[in-house]
C-alpha positions as CSV (number, residue, x, y, z in Angstrom):
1,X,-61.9,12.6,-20.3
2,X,-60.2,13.8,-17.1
3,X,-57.6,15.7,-18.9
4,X,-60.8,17.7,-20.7
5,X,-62.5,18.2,-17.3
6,X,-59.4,19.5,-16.0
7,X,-59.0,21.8,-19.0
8,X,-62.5,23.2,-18.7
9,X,-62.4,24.2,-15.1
10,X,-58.8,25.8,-15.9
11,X,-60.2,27.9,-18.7
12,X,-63.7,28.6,-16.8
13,X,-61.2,30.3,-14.0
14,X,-58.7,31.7,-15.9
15,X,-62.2,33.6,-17.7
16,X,-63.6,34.4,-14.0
17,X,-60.3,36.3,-13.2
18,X,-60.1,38.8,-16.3
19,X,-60.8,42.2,-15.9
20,X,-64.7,43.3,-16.6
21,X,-65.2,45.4,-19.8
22,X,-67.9,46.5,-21.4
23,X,-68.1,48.0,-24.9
24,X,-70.7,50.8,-26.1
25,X,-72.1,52.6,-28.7
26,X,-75.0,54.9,-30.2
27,X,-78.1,55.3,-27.5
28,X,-77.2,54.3,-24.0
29,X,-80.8,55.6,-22.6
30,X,-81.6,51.8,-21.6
31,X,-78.1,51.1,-19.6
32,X,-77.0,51.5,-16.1
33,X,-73.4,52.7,-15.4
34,X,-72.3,51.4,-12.9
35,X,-68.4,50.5,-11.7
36,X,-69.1,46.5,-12.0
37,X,-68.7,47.2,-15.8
38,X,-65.6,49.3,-15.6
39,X,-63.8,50.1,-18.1
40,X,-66.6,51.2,-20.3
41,X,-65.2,51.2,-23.7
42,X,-66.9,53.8,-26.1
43,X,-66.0,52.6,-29.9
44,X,-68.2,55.2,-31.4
45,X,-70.6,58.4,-30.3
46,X,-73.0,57.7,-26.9
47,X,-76.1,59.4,-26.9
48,X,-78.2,60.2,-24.3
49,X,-81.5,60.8,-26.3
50,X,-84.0,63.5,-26.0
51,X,-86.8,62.8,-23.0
52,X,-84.5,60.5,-21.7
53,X,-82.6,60.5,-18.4
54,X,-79.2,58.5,-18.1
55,X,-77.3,58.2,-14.5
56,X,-73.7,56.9,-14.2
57,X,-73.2,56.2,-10.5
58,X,-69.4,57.0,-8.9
59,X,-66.3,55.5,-9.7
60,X,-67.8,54.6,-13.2
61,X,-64.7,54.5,-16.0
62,X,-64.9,55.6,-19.8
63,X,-62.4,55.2,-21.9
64,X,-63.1,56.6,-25.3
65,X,-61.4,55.5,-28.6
66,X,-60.2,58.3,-31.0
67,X,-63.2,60.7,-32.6
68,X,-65.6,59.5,-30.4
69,X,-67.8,61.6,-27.4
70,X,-71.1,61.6,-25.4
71,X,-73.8,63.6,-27.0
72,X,-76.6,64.6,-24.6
73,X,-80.1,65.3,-25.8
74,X,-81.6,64.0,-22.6
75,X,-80.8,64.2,-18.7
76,X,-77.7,63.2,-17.7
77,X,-76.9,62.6,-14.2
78,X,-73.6,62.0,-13.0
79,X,-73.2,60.8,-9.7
80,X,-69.5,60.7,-8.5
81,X,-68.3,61.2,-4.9
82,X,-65.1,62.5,-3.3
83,X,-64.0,59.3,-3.3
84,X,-65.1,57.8,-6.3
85,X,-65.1,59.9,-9.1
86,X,-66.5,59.7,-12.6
87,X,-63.8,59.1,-15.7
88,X,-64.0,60.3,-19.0
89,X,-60.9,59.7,-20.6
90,X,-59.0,58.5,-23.6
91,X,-58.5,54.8,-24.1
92,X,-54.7,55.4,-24.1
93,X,-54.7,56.9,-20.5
94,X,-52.0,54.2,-18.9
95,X,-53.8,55.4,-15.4
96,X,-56.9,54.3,-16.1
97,X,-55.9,51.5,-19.0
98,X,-52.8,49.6,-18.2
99,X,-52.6,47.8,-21.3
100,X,-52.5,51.0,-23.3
101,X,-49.4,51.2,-25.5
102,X,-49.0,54.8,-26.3
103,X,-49.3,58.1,-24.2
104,X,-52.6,59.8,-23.8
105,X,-52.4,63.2,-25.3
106,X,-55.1,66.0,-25.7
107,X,-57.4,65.6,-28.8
108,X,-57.0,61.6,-27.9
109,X,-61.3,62.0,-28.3
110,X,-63.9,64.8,-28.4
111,X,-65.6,65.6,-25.2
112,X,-68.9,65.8,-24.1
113,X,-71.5,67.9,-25.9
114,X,-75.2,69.2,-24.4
115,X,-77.5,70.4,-27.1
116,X,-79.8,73.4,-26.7
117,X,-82.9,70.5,-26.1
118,X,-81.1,69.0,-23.2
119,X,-83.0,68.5,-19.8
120,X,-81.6,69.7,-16.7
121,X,-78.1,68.1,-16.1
122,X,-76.0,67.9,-12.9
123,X,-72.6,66.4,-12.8
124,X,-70.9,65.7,-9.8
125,X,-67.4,64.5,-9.1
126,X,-66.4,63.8,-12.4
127,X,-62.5,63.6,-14.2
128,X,-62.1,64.8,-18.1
129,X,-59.2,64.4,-19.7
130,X,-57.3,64.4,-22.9
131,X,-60.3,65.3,-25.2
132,X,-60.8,68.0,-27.4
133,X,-62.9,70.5,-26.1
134,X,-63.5,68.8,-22.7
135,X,-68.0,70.0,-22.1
136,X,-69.0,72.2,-25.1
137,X,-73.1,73.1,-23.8
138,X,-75.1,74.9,-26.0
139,X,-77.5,75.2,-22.7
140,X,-77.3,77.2,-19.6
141,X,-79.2,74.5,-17.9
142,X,-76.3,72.7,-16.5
143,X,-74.8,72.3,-12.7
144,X,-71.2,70.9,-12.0
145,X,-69.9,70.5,-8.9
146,X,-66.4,69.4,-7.8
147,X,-65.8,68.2,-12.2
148,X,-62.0,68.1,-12.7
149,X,-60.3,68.9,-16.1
150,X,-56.9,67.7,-17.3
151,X,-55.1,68.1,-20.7
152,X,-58.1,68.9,-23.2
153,X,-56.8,70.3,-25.8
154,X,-59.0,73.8,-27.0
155,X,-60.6,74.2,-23.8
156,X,-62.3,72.7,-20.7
157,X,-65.8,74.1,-20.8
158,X,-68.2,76.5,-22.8
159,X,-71.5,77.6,-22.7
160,X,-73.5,78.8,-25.5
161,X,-69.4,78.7,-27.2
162,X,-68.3,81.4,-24.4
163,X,-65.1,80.0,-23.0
164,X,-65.4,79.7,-19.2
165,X,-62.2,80.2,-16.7
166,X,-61.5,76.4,-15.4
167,X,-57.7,75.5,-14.2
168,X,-56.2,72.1,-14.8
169,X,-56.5,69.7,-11.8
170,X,-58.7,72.5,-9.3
171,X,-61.8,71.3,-8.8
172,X,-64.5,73.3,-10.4
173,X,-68.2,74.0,-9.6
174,X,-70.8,76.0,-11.5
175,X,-74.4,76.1,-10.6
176,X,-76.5,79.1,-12.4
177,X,-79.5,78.2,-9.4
178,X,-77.2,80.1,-7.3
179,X,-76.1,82.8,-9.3
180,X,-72.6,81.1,-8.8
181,X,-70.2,82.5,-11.5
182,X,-68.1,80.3,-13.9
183,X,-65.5,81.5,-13.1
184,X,-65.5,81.1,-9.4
185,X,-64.2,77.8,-8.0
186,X,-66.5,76.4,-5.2
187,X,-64.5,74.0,-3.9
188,X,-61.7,76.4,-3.3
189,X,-63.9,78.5,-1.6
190,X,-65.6,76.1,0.4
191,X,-62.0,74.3,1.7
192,X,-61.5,77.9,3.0
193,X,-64.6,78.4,4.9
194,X,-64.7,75.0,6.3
195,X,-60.8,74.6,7.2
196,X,-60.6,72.1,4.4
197,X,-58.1,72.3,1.6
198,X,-60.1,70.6,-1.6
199,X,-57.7,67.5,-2.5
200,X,-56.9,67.0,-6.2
201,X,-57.2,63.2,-7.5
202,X,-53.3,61.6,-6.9
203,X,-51.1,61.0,-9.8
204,X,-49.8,57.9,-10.0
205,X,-46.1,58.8,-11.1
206,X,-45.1,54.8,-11.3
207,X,-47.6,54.6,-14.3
208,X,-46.0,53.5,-18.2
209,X,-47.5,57.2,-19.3
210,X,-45.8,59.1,-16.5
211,X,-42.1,57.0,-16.5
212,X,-42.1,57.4,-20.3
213,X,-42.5,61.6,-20.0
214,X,-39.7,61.1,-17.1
215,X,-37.6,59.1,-19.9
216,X,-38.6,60.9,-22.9
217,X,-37.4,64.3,-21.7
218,X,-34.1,63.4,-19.9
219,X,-33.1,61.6,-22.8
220,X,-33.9,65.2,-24.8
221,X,-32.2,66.9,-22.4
222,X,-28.8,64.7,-22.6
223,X,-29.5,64.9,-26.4
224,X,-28.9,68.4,-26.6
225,X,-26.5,68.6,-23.8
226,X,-24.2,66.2,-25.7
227,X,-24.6,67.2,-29.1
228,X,-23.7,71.0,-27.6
229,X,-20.3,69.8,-25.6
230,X,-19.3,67.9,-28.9
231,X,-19.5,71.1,-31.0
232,X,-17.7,73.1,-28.5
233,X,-14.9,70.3,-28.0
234,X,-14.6,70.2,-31.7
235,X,-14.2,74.0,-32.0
236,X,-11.3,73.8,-29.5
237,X,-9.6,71.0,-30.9
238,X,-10.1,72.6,-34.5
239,X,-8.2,75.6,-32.5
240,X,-5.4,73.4,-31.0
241,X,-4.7,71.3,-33.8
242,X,-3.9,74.6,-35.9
243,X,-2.1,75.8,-33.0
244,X,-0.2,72.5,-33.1
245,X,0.6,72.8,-36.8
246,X,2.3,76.4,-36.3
247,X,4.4,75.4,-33.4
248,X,5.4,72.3,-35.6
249,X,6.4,74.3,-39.3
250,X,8.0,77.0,-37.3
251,X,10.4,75.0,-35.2
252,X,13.2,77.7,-35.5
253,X,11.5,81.1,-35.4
254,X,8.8,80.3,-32.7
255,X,11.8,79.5,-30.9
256,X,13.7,82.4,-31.5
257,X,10.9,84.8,-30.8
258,X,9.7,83.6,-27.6
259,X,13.2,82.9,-26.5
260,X,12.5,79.2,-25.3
261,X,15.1,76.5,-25.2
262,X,14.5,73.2,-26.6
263,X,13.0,71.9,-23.6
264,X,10.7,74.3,-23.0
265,X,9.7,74.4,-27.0
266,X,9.0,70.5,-26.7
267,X,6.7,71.1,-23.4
268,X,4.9,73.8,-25.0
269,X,4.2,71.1,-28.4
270,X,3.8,68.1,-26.3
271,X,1.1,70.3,-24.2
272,X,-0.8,72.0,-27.3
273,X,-0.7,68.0,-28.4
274,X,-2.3,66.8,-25.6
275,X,-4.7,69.5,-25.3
276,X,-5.8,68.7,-29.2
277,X,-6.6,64.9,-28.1
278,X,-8.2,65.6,-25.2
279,X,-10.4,67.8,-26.9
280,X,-11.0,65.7,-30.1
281,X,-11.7,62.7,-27.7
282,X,-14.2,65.1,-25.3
283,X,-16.2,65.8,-28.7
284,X,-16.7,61.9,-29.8
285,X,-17.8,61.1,-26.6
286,X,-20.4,63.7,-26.1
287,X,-21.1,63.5,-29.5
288,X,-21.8,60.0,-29.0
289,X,-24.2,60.6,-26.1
290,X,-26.0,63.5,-27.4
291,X,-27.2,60.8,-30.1
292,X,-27.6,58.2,-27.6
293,X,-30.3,61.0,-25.8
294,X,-32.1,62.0,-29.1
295,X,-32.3,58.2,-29.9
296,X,-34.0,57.4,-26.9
297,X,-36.5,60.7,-27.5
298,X,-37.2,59.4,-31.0
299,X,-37.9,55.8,-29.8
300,X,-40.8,56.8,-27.0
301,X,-42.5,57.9,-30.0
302,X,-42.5,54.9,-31.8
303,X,-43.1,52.3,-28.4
């Protein structure tokens, strides 16, 4: 009876001390986002529906699984800070999911999509990334200030399917109240009128995502390197070895037309010899490591 006792109040802490997650799907009009419940895992489509007015507070997390988005027919109101901003990001981002095991890429999920019906919507301080085509609004009634956009894959943001002019990783602001053009970034503008340069969110270059780009492209890069050097080490040792051949079925007459004494005949053979192995040994080697490189390229595909 101990021994269970002990048991339960190992398991009851062991449950206390996992990270919070909650999981969502279809309407989220009766939820409250808030950072407690970080990550929020989106399994299939949220919707915001119409007459209805959803608020994720800052420092809220989503991680979406692949073909999923956030459809709006309602208000959305996203209320990030400086500090703390909003996520929307794919469930393999190792920045935001450390138990992901495979890279985030653009197209990961689909973005977030405003009907024509949709109430007002302001977003504020908010971080998209890896989706497909990042806010598509079929609106004009929409205000963003300070929204960040990383890696989506056709584009960042449309309205009414015209393109606007957003740059990876600047922060962006566009509010039609003001006459403020899309293409303009605010928070450029204001860091220049109020001394302040507009800070971009830090990458965290120990993540598993970011050391396996670091990995996956210097081992490409010794890949082709080596593979190169082999096939020029094998050209010149193709070149000596035939070099090597003449000087060794024409004893006599290279001897006689160069005017070389026997001595000097078996340097020059001993030296085209050596120069053949050198060579044929160069080309294994690097041909050795240039397969090494495109083996470890290969395998951050697979892991």
């Amino acid at each position: 009876m101990k021994n269970l006792c002990i048991t339960a109040i190992l398991l009851f802490i062991a449950n206390s001390t996992l990270p919070a997650e909650t999981r969502i799907s279809g309407n989220i009009d009766k939820m409250v986002f808030e950072k407690v419940g970080n990550p929020h895992i989106v399994e299939q489509d949220i919707i915001v529906p119409a007459g209805e007015e959803v608020t994720i507070e800052k420092g809220t997390v989503f991680l979406f699984k692949p073909f999923t988005g956030l459809h709006v027919h309602g208000t959305l109101i996203i209320e990030g800070t400086s500090d703390e901003y909003v996520i929307f990001t794919s469930i393999h981002d190792a920045e935001f999911n450390p138990n992901s095991k495979q890279m985030a890429n653009p197209f990961d999920w689909n973005g977030i999509l405003i009907a024509r019906e949709a109430g007002k919507c302001r977003l504020k301080n908010f971080l998209l990334s890896f989706s497909v085509f990042g806010i598509k609004a079929h609106t004009s009634n929409i205000n963003i200030t300070s929204g960040i956009f990383r890696q989506n894959g056709q584009f960042h943001f449309t309205i009414n399917d015209e393109i606007q002019y957003v740059q990876d990783n600047i922060p962006y602001s566009h509010n039609p109240d003001k006459n403020v053009t899309s293409h303009r970034q605010d928070e450029a503008a204001a860091g220049a009128s109020t001394n302040k340069k507009p800070e971009e969110p830090k990458k965290d270059r120990s993540s598993p995502s970011h050391q396996k780009k670091i990995f996956r492209y210097t081992s490409l890069g010794i890949g082709v390197a080596g593979v190169a050097l082999g096939a020029t080490m094998t050209a010149i040792g193709v070149q000596k070895n035939s070099e090597w051949n003449d000087w060794a079925a024409s004893y006599q007459f290279q001897r006689d037309s160069l005017n070389l004494s026997e001595e000097e005949y078996g340097e020059k053979f001993d030296r085209l010899e050596k120069q053949q192995n050198n060579s044929i040994l160069v080309a294994i080697v690097s041909g050795i490591i240039g397969v090494a490189g495109f083996t470890g390229f290969t395998l951050t595909f697979v892991f």
